[in-house]
N, C-alpha and C positions, 0 to 999 in steps of 0.2 A: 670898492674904493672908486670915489671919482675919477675920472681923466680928466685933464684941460689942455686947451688948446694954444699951442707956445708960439706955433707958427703955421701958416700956408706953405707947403711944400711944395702943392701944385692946385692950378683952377683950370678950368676949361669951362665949355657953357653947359657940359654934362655931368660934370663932376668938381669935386673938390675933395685933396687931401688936407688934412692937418697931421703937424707934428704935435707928440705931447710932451715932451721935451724927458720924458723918461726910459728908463731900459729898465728890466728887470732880470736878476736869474731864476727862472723857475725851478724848482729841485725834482729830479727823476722823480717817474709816477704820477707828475701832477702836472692840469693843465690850466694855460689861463684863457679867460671866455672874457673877450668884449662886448657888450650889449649898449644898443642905444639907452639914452638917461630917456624918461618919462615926458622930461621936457620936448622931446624931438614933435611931440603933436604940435606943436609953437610953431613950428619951422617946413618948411617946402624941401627938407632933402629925405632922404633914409639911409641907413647905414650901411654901403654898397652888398657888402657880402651877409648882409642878416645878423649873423654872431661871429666876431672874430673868433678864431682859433691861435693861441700862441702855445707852442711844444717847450719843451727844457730844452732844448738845442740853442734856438734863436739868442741872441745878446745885440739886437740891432734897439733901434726906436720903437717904441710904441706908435704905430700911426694910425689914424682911422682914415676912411674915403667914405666920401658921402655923393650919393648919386642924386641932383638934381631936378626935381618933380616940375619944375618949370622953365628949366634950361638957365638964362642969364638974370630972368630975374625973380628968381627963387629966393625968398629969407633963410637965412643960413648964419652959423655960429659967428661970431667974429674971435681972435686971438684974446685968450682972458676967460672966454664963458668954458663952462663945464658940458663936455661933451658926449662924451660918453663913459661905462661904469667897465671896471676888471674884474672878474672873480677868477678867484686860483684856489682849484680843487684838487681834490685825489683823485684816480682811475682807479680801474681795478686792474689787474693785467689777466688778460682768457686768452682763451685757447680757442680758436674755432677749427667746428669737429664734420667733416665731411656726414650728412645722413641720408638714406632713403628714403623715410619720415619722421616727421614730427608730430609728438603727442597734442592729443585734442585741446580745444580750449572751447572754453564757452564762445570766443567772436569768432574761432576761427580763420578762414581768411578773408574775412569781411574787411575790405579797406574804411578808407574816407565815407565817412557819417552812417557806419552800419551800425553804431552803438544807438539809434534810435533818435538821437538829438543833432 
């Protein structure tokens, strides 16, 4: 689901928040994930924290921050345009288990670009 931008909450020459003039309740077990809209290549900010995280606790505003890429004068959303998207999943609920080891895998513990590509 889209977001839109209802209001500027806050600007600086580094950043800017918008309100999106919504609240949601998420229901136990499920989270909700903000991601920037596709449109953001359009525009001189990024969305401060990557992917928002909202829990089932919160009942405040939806709000995004956007960081800046040219300080003051950065292109950036204005109040009305569609800024960024919600998705609201399930979890699973785990257990993490104290081990000695962990069973093999083919990558192993190969990090960042050991798959070859």
């Amino acid at each position: 689901m889209d977001l839109t931008a209802t209001s500027v909450i806050s600007e600086d020459p580094f950043e800017i928040v918008y309100g999106t003039g919504i609240a949601v309740e998420i229901p136990e077990g499920h989270v909700g994930l903000v991601f920037p809209r596709s449109s953001i290549r359009k525009y001189d900010i990024a969305l401060k924290n990557s992917v928002g995280v909202i829990d089932a606790g919160y009942r405040g505003e939806i709000q995004a921050t956007f960081h800046k890429k040219r300080g003051v004068v950065s292109k950036k959303y204005e109040v009305g345009d569609r800024i960024c998207q919600i998705i609201i999943l399930p979890f699973p609920s785990i257990r993490f288990m104290e081990k000695d080891e962990l069973s093999d895998s083919e990558r192993g513990t190969g990090g960042h670009g050991s798959t070859g590509k």
